[in-house]
C-alpha positions as CSV (number, residue, x, y, z in Angstrom):
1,X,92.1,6.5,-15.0
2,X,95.0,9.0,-14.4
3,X,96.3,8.1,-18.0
4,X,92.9,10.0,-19.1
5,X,94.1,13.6,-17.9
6,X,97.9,12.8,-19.9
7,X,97.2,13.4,-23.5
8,X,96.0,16.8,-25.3
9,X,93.6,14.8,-27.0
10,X,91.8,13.6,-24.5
11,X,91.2,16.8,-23.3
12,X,90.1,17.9,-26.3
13,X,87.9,14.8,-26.1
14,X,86.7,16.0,-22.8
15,X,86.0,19.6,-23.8
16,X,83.7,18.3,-26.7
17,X,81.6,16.0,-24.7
18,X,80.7,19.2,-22.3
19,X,80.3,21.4,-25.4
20,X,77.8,19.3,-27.6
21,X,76.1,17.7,-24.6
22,X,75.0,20.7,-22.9
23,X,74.0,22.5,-26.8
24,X,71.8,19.3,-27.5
25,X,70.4,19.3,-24.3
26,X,69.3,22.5,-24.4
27,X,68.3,22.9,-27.9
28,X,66.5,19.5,-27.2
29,X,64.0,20.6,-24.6
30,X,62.4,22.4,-27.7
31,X,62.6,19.3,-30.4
32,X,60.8,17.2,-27.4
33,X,57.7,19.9,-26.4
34,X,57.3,20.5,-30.5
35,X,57.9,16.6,-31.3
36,X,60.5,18.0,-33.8
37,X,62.6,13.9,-33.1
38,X,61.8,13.1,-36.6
39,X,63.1,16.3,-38.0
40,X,65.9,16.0,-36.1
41,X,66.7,12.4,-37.6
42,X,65.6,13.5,-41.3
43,X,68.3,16.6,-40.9
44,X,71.0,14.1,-39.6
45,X,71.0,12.6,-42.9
46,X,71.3,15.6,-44.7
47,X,74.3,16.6,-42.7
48,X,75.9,12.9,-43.5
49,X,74.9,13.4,-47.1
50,X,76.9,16.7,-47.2
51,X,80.0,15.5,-45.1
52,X,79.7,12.2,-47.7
53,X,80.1,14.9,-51.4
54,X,82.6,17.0,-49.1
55,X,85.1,13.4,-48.9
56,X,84.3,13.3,-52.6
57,X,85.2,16.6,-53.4
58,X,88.3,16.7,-51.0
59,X,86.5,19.6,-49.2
60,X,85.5,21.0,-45.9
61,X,83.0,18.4,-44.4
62,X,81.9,20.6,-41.6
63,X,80.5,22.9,-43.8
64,X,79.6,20.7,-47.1
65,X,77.7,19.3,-43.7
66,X,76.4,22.4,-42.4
67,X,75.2,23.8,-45.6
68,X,73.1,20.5,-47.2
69,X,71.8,20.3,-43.8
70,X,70.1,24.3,-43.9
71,X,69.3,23.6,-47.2
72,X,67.0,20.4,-45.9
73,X,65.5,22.4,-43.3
74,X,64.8,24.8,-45.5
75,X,63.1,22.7,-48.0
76,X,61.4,20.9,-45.6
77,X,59.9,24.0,-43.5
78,X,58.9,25.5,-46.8
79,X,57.1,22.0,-47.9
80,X,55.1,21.9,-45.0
81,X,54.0,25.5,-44.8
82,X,53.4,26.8,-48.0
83,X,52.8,22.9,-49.5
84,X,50.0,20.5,-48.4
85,X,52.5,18.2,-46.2
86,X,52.6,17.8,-42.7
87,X,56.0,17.8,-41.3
88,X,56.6,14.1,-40.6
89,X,56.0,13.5,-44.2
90,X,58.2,15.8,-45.3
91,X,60.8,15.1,-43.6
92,X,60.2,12.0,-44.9
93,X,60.7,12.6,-48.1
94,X,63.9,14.4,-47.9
95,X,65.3,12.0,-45.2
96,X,65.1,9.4,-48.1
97,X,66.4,11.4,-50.4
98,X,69.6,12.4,-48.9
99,X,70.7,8.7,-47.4
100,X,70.2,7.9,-51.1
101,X,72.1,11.2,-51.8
102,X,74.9,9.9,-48.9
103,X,75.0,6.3,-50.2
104,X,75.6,7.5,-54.3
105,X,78.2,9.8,-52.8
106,X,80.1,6.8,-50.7
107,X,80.0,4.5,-53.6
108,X,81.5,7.2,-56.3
109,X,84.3,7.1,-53.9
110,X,87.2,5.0,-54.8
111,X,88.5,3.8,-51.8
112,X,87.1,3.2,-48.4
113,X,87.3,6.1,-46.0
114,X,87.7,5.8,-42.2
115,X,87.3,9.4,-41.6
116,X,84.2,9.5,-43.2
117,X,82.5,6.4,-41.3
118,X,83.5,8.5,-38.0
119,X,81.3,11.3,-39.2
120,X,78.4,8.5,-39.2
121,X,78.9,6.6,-35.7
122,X,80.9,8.8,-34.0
123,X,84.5,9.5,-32.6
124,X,84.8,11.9,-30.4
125,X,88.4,10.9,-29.8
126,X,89.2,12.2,-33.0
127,X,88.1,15.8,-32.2
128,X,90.7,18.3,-33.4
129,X,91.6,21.9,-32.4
130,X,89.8,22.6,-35.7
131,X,86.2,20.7,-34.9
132,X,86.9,22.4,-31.6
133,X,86.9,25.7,-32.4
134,X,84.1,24.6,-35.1
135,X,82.1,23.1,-32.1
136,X,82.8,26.2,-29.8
137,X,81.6,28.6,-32.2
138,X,78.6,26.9,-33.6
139,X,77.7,26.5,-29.5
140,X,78.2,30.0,-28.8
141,X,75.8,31.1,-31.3
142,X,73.0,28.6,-31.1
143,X,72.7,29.3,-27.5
144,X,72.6,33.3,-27.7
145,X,69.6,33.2,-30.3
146,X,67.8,30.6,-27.8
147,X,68.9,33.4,-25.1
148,X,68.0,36.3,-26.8
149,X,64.8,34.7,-28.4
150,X,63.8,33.2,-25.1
151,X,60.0,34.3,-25.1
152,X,59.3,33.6,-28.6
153,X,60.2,29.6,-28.3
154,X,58.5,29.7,-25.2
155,X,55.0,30.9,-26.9
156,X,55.7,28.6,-29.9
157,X,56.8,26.1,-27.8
158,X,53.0,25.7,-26.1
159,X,50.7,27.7,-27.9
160,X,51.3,29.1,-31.4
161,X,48.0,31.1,-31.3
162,X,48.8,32.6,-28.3
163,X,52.2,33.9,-29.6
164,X,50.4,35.0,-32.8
165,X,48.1,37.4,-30.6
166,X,51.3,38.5,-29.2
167,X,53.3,39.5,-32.2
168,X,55.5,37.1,-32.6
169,X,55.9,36.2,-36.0
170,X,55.7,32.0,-35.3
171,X,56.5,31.2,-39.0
172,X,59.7,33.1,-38.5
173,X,60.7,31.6,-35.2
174,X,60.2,27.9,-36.9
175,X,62.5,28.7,-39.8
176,X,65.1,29.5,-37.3
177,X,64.6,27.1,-35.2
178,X,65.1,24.6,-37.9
179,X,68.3,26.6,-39.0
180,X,69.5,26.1,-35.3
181,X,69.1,22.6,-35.2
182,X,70.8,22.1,-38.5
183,X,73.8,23.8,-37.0
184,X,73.5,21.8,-33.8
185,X,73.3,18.4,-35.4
186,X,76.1,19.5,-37.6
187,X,78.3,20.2,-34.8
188,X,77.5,17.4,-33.3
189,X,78.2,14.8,-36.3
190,X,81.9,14.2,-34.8
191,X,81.1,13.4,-31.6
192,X,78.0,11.3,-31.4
193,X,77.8,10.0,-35.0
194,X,74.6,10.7,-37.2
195,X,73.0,7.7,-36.3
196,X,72.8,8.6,-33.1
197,X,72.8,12.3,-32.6
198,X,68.7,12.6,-32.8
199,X,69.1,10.6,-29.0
200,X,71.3,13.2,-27.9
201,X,68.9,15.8,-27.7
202,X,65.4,13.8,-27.4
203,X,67.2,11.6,-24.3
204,X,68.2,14.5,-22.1
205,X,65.6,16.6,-22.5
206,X,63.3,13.5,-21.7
207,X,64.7,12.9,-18.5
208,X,64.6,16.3,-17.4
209,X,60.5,16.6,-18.1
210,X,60.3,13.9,-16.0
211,X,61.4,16.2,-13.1
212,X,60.0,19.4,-13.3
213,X,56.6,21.2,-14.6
214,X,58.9,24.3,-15.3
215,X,60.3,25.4,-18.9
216,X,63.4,27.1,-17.3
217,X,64.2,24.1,-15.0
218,X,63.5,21.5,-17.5
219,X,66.5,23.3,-19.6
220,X,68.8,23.9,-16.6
221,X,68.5,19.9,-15.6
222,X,68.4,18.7,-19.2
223,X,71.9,21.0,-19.5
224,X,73.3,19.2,-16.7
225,X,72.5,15.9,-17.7
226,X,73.4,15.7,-20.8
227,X,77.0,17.6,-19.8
228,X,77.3,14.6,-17.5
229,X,76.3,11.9,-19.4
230,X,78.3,13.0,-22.2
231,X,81.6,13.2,-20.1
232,X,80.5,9.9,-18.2
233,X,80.0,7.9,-21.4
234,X,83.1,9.4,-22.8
235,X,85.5,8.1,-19.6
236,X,83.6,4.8,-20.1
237,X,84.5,4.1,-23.8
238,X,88.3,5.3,-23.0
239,X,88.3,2.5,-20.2
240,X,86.6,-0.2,-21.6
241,X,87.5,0.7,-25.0
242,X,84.3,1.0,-26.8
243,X,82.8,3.4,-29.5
244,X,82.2,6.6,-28.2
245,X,79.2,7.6,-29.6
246,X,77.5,4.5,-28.4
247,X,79.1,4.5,-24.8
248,X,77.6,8.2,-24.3
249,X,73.8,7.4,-25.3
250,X,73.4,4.5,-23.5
251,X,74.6,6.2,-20.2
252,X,72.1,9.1,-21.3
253,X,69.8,6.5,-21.4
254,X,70.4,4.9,-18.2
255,X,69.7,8.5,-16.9
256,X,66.3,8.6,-18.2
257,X,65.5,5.0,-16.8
258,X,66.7,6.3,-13.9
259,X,64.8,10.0,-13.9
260,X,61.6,7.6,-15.1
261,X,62.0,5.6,-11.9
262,X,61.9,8.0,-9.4
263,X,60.1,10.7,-11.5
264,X,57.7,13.0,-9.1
265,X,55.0,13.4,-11.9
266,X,54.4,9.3,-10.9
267,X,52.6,10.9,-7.9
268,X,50.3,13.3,-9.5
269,X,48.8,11.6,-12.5
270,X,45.4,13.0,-13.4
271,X,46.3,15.8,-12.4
272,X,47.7,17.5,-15.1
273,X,50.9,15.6,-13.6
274,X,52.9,15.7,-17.2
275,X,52.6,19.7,-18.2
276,X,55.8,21.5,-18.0
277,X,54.6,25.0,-19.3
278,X,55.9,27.3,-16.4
279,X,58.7,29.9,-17.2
């Protein structure tokens, strides 16, 4: 275990896991009251799809990644809005698209690329300075517009008419949020994988509305647990020498077993024992 706290990259590692667990967590507490899970997966693929032509290309995958990834949201908020799709089906439709986007993309390539299978199970070991700053900056600002828009998420969040009747433009706020979580799940590509980053924002913020009926504290303990979980699973895979990515959700997931089990909300059902809607 002291061999953990020797090497820079570790570190690195460590920062990371703290960094993308507490953004997803938070972030998540919205995907989970809007049942945004799907979108969430259906982006994922976009971002892979992106990353995938950026290999190609010899270019920047983070923001090949990033930018395929707001163009999906994009298309698919504007599909079910202004078209005569729900959401789940188009997401859907573009999450099929781009894995057959990513898998053209892989088999153009000439040679097989580790880096590139990283970017779709995860290696948070591998984090540079680079994906650091990437991750840092990309955290910084996805948390200040859920700061700063704080009482618009929280209307959308549980009652669109009532934020309509309060001036808040709900078709606007759902664009961004979109936009946010494309940035999130981008950021996140490194360290979780894209096959798994959908459970590192539905799993904390799962556990935490197990605990609480309040918006604010449901955010503060989904934060916490998915900081912990994420450092947790990544001291397990160093030890026992596992992937990552898999090491951290499964110790996110014992969380919410264990939040489940000993959930107060057991105690009141039937009456109105599994609202969270308090600020």
């Amino acid at each position: 275990m002291v061999q953990f706290f020797q090497y820079a990259f570790l570190w690195r590692s460590l920062a990371a896991a703290v960094i993308i667990g507490s953004l997803c967590s938070f972030l998540g507490v919205f995907v989970v009251l809007k049942g945004l899970s799907f979108s969430g997966a259906g982006i994922a693929h976009g971002a892979f799809a992106g990353v995938a032509l950026a290999f190609l290309l010899g270019v920047e995958p983070f923001l090949m990644g990033l930018l395929f990834s707001l163009i999906m949201v994009w298309l698919i908020g504007l599909s079910s809005k202004k078209g005569n799709l729900n959401l789940d089906a188009s997401t859907g439709i573009f999450f099929a698209v781009t894995m057959a986007l990513a898998i053209l993309f892989i088999g153009m390539m000439r040679q097989y690329n580790t880096e590139l299978f990283g970017f779709l199970f995860g290696n948070i070991l591998a984090v540079t300075e680079k994906d650091l700053l990437f991750m840092t900056l990309i955290g910084f600002v996805v948390t200040l517009a859920l700061i700063i828009g704080y009482r618009a998420f929280y209307y959308w969040a549980f009652d669109e008419t009532m934020a309509e009747a309060s001036g808040i433009q709900v078709e606007k706020v759902f664009f961004l949020f979109l936009s946010l979580l494309a940035l999130s799940i981008v950021a996140s590509l490194k360290v979780v994988g894209e096959l798994l980053v959908t459970a590192f924002m539905v799993i904390p913020a799962s556990s935490a509305y197990q605990l609480t009926y309040s918006l604010k504290n449901m955010i503060i303990i989904s934060v916490i647990l998915g900081a912990i979980g994420s450092v947790i699973g990544l001291v397990v895979s160093f030890i026992w020498d596992i992937p990552s990515g898999a090491s951290i959700v499964l110790v996110l997931g014992l969380e919410f077993l264990l939040c489940t089990l000993f959930s107060p909300k057991k105690r009141h059902k039937g009456v109105g024992g599994g609202d969270v809607g308090g600020r």
